[in-house]
C-alpha positions as CSV (number, residue, x, y, z in Angstrom):
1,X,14.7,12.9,71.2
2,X,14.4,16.2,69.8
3,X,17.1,16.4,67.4
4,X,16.2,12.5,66.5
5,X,13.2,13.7,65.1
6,X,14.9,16.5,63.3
7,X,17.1,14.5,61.6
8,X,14.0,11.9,60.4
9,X,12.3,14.8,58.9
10,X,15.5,16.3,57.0
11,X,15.7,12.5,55.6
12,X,12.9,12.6,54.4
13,X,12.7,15.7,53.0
14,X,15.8,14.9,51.1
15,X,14.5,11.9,50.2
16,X,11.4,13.7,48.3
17,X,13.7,16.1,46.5
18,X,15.7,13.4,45.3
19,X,13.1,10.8,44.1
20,X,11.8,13.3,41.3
21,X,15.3,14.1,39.8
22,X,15.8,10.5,40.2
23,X,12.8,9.5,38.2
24,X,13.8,12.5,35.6
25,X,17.1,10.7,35.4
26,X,15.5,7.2,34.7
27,X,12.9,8.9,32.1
28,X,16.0,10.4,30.3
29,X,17.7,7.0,30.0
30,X,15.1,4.9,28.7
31,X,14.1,7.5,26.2
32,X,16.9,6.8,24.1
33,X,16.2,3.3,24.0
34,X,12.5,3.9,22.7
35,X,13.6,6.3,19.8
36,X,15.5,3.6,18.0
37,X,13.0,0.8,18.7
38,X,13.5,-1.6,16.2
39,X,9.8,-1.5,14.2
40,X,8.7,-5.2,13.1
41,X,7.3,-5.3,10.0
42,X,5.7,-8.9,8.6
43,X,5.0,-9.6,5.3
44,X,2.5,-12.4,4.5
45,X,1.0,-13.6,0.8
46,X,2.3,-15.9,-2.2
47,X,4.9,-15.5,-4.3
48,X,4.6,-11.8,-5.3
49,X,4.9,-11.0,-1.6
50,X,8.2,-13.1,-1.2
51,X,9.1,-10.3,-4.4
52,X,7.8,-7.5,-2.5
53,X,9.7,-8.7,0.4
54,X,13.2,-8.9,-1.3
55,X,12.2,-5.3,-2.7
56,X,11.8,-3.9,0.5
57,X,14.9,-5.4,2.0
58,X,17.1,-4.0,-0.7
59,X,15.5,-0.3,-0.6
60,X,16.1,-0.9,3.5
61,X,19.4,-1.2,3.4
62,X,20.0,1.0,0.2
63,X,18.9,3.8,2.7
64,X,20.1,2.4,5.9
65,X,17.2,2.1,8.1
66,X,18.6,-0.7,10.8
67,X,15.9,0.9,13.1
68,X,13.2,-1.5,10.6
69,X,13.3,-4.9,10.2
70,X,11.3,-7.2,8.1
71,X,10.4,-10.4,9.3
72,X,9.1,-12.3,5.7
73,X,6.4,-15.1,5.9
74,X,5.2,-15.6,2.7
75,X,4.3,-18.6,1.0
76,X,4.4,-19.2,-2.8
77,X,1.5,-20.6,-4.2
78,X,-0.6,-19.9,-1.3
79,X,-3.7,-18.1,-1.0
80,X,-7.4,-18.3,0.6
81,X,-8.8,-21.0,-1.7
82,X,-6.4,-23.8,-1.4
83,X,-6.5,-24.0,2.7
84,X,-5.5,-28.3,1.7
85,X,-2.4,-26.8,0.4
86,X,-1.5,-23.9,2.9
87,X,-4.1,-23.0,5.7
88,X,-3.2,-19.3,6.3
89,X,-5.8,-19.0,9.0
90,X,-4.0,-21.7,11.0
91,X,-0.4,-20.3,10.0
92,X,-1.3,-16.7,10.7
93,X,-1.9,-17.1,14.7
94,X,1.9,-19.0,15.8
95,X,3.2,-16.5,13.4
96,X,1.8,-13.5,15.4
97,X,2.6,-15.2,19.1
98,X,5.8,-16.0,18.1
99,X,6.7,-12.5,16.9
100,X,5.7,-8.9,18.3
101,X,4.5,-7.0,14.8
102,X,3.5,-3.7,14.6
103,X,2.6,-3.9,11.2
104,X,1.9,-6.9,8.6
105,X,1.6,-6.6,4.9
106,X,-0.7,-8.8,3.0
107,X,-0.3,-9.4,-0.4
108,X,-2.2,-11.9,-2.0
109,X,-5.3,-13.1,-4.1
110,X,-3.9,-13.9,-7.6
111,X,-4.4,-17.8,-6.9
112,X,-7.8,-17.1,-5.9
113,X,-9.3,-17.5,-9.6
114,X,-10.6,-21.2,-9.1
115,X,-13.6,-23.1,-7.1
116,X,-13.3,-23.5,-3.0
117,X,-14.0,-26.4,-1.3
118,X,-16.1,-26.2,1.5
119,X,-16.7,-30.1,3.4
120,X,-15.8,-32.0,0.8
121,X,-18.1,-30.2,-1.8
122,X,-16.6,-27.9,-5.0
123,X,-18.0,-24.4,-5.5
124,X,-17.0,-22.6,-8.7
125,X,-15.6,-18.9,-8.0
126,X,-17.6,-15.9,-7.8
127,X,-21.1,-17.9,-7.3
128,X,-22.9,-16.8,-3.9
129,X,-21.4,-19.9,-1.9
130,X,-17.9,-19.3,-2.7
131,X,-18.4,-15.3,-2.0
132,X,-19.7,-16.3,1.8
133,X,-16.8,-18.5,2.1
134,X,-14.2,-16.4,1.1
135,X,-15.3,-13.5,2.5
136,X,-15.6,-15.3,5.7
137,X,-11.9,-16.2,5.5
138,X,-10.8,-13.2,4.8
139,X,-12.8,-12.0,8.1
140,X,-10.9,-14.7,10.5
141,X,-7.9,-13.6,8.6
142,X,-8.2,-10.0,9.5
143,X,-9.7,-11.1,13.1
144,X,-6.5,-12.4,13.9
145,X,-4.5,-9.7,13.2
146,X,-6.7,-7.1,14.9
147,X,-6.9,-9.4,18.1
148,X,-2.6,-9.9,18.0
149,X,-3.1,-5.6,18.1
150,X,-1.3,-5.0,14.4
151,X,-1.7,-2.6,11.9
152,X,-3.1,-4.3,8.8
153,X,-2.2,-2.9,5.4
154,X,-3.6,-5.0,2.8
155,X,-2.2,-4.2,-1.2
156,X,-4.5,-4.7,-3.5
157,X,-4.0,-6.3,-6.8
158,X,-2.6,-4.3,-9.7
159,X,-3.7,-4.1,-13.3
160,X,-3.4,-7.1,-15.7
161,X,-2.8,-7.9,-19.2
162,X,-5.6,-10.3,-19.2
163,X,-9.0,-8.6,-19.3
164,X,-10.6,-11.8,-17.5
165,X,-7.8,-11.9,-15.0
166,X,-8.1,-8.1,-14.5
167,X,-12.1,-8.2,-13.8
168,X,-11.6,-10.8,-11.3
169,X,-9.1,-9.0,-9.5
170,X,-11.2,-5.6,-9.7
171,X,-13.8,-7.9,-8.1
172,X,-11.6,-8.7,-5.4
173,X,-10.1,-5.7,-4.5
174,X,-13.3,-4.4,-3.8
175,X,-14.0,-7.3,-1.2
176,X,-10.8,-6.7,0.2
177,X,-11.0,-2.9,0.8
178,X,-14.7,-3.2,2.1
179,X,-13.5,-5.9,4.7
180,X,-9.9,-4.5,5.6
181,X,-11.5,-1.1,6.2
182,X,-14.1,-2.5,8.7
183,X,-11.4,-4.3,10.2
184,X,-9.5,-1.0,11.0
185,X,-6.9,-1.9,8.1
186,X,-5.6,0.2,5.5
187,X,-6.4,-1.0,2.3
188,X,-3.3,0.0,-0.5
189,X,-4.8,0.1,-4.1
190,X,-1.8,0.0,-6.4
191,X,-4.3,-0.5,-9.3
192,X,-3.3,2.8,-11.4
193,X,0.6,2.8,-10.2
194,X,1.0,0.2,-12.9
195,X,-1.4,1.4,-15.2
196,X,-1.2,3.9,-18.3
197,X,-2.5,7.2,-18.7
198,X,-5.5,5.6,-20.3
199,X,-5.7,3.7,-17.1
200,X,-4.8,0.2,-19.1
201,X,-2.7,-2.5,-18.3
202,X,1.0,-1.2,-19.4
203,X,4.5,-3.7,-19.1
204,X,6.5,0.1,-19.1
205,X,6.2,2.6,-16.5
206,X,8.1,5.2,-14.6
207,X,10.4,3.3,-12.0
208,X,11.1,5.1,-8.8
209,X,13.8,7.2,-10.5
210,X,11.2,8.7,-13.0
211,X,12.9,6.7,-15.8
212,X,10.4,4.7,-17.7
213,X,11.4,0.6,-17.8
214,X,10.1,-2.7,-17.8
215,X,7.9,-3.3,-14.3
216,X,5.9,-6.2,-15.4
217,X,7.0,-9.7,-15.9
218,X,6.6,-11.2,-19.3
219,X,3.1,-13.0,-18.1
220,X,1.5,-9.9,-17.6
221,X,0.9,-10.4,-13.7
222,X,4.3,-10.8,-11.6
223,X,6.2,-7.6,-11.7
224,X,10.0,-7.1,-12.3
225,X,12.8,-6.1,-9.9
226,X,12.2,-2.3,-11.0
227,X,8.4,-3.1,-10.7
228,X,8.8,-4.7,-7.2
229,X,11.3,-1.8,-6.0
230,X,8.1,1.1,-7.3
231,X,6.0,-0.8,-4.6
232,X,8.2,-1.1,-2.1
233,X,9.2,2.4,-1.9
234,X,5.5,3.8,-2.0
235,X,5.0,1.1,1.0
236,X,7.9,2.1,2.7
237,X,7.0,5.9,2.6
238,X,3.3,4.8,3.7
239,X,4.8,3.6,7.0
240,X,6.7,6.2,7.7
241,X,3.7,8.6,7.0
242,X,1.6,6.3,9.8
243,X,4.5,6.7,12.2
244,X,4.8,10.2,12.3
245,X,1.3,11.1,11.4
246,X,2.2,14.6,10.7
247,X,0.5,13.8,6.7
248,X,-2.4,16.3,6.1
249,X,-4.7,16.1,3.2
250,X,-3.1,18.2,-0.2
251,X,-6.1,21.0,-0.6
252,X,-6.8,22.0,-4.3
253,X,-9.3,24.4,-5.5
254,X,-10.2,21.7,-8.1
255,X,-13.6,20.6,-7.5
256,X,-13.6,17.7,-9.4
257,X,-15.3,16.5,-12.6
258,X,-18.5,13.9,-13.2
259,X,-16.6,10.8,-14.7
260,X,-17.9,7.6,-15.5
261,X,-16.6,4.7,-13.2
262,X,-16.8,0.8,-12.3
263,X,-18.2,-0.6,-9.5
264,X,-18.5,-3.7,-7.8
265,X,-21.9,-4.6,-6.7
266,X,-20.7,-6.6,-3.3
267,X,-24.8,-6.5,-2.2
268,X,-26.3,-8.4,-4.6
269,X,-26.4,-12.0,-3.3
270,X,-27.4,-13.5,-6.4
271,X,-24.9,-12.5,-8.7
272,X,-21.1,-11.5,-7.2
273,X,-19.4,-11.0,-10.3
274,X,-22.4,-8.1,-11.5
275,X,-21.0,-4.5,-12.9
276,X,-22.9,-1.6,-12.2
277,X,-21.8,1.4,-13.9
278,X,-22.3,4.7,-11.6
279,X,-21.9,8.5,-11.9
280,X,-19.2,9.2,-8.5
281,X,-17.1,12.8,-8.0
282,X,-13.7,12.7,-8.5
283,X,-11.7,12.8,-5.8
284,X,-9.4,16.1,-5.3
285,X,-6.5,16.4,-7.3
286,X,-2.9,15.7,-5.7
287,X,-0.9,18.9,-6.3
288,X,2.5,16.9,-5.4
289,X,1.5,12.7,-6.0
290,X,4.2,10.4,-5.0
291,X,7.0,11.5,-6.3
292,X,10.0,9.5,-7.8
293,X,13.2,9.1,-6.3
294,X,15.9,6.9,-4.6
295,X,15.3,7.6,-1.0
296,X,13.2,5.9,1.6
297,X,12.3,7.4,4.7
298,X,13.8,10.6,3.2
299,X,15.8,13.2,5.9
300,X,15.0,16.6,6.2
301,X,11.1,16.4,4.5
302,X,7.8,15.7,6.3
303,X,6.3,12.8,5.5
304,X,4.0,11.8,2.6
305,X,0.9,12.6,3.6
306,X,-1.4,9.1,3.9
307,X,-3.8,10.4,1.2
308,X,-1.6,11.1,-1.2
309,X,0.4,7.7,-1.2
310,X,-3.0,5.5,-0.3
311,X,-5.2,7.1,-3.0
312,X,-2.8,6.0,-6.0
313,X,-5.7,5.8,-8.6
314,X,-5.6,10.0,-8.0
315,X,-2.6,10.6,-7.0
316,X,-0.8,8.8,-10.0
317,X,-3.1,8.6,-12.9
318,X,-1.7,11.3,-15.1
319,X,-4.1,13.8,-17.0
320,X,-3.8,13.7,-20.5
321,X,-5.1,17.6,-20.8
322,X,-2.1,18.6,-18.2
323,X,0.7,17.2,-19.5
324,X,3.2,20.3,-20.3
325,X,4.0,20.7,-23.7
326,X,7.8,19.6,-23.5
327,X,6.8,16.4,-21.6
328,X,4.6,15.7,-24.7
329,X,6.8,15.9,-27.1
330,X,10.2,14.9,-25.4
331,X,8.1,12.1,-24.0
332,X,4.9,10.9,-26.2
333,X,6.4,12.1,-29.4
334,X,3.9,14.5,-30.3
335,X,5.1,16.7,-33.3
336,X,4.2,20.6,-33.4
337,X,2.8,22.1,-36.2
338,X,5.0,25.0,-37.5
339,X,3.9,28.2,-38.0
340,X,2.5,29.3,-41.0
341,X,5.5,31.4,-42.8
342,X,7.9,30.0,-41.0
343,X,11.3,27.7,-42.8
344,X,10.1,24.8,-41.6
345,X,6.8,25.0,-42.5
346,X,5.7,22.7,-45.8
347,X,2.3,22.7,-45.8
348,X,0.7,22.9,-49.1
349,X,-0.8,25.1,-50.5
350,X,1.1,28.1,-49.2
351,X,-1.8,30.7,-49.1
């Protein structure tokens, strides 16, 4: 009876040794397997998002990244105005049961620029009633996605040619960063990445090689496949800076300077569309902003940080007093004055 119970306890003991090593094991083999996780990305919006979406896919597989995969839901034409002719707030829902997202992309808004119907009755854009309306969509929009657990990162509008065109879509933007932000969303202004120095509307731009090209589409709001490709990449890298959330904030000694900016007065109930025109300090400057190139996901670097790819309208916006000398005249075609004395100098008179 003795050694009966002997041989129960050196069971069980045995049994306690192994069940650790035997849970190490098990740990070791399904950490593999959640390394290369696929990570779902959706993309939802009109017809500039179906552009973005190709965009993405070709910089995807340009840099072999099988461990993302983009699942593309856009709808041309579509928007949060015309719910009689795509309801995106009854698409949205099947579209996140039906498929596990970690993050969705929403790019949209530029068929927003005409009156909402709310039962049966016409409101023209911008008044008070079509503001509550929208803005309520947008919130059920955004709801949804929260609820489903993804990570929302809404793009703003860029830049363009039009200047009515381009005040509405300032107007929005401001609605949709205000609203994503509460939601827990990232909001992406791409405002300046197609803009000039001067911060205008501009067809020609650095692509992401540093070259400049055409990025804008004749009609001076759809971009070309160069134009499309800039956004994906600086989408692309914003991901990966989320995953890895090893981005810190680029300190500068520069404290800024007192500029002159717009702003969107989203209080005022009586007039939606009214400027006001504040004093605000300028954000610090990005020592290293997003930098061209033909990687995604690029080996052997940290990440971008977040701040420096989300805050484009800093990070991007080149400063006319800091561009180097060679840049200026390789570049801008700025012609140096000679010195006085000198064989190529012809001013006149010569003293």
């Amino acid at each position: 009876m003795v050694i009966r119970h002997i041989g129960l306890m050196i069971c069980a003991a045995l049994w306690l040794l192994a069940t650790p090593a035997a849970a190490m094991a098990e740990e070791d083999a399904v950490e593999p397997a959640a390394k290369n996780a696929v990570l779902q990305v959706g993309i939802v919006g009109d017809v500039m998002a179906q552009g973005l979406a190709q965009a993405i896919t070709r910089l995807l597989e340009k840099a072999d990244k099988p461990n993302v995969k983009l699942n593309n839901f856009a709808k041309g034409s579509s928007g949060f105005v015309r719910d009689d002719y795509y309801d995106w707030n009854k698409a949205l829902p099947p579209i996140l049961a039906a498929n596990k997202l970690d993050y969705i992309l929403v790019f949209m808004g530029s068929n927003d620029r005409q009156s909402i119907r709310i039962k049966g009755r016409s409101y023209k854009k911008k008044t008070p009633k079509w503001r509550e309306e929208y803005i309520h969509r947008i919130d059920q929009f955004l709801n949804s996605i929260k609820d489903a657990g993804v990570q929302t990162i809404w793009l703003g509008q860029p830049i363009s040619r039009g200047k009515s065109f381009s005040n509405d879509m300032a107007l929005y933007n401001e609605i949709y960063r205000q609203h994503v932000e509460s939601h827990d969303g990232v909001f992406f202004d791409v405002w300046n990445l197609f803009a000039n120095e001067n911060g205008k509307y501009s067809r020609t731009g650095p692509d992401v090689s540093g070259q400049v090209r055409t990025l804008r589409a004749q009609n001076g709001i759809h971009f070309t496949r160069r134009g499309y490709d800039k956004l994906a990449f600086q989408i692309l890298n914003l991901i990966e800076a989320t995953e890895n959330e090893e981005g810190a904030e680029v300190e500068s000694d520069d404290e800024g300077e007192v500029v002159e900016a717009e702003r969107y007065d989203l209080s005022q109930t009586a007039g939606a569309d009214a400027i006001i025109v504040e004093r605000v300090e300028a954000d610090p400057v990005v020592e290293k902003p997003v930098a061209a190139g033909d990687q995604v996901f690029r080996t052997g670097q940290g990440p971008l940080a977040i701040a420096e790819i989300a805050k484009t309208g800093e990070a991007l916006t080149k400063d006319v007093k800091n561009i180097p000398l060679w840049k200026s005249v390789l570049e801008n075609g700025k012609i140096i004055d000679a010195e006085f004395g000198r064989s190529d100098d012809f001013s006149w008179p010569r003293n």
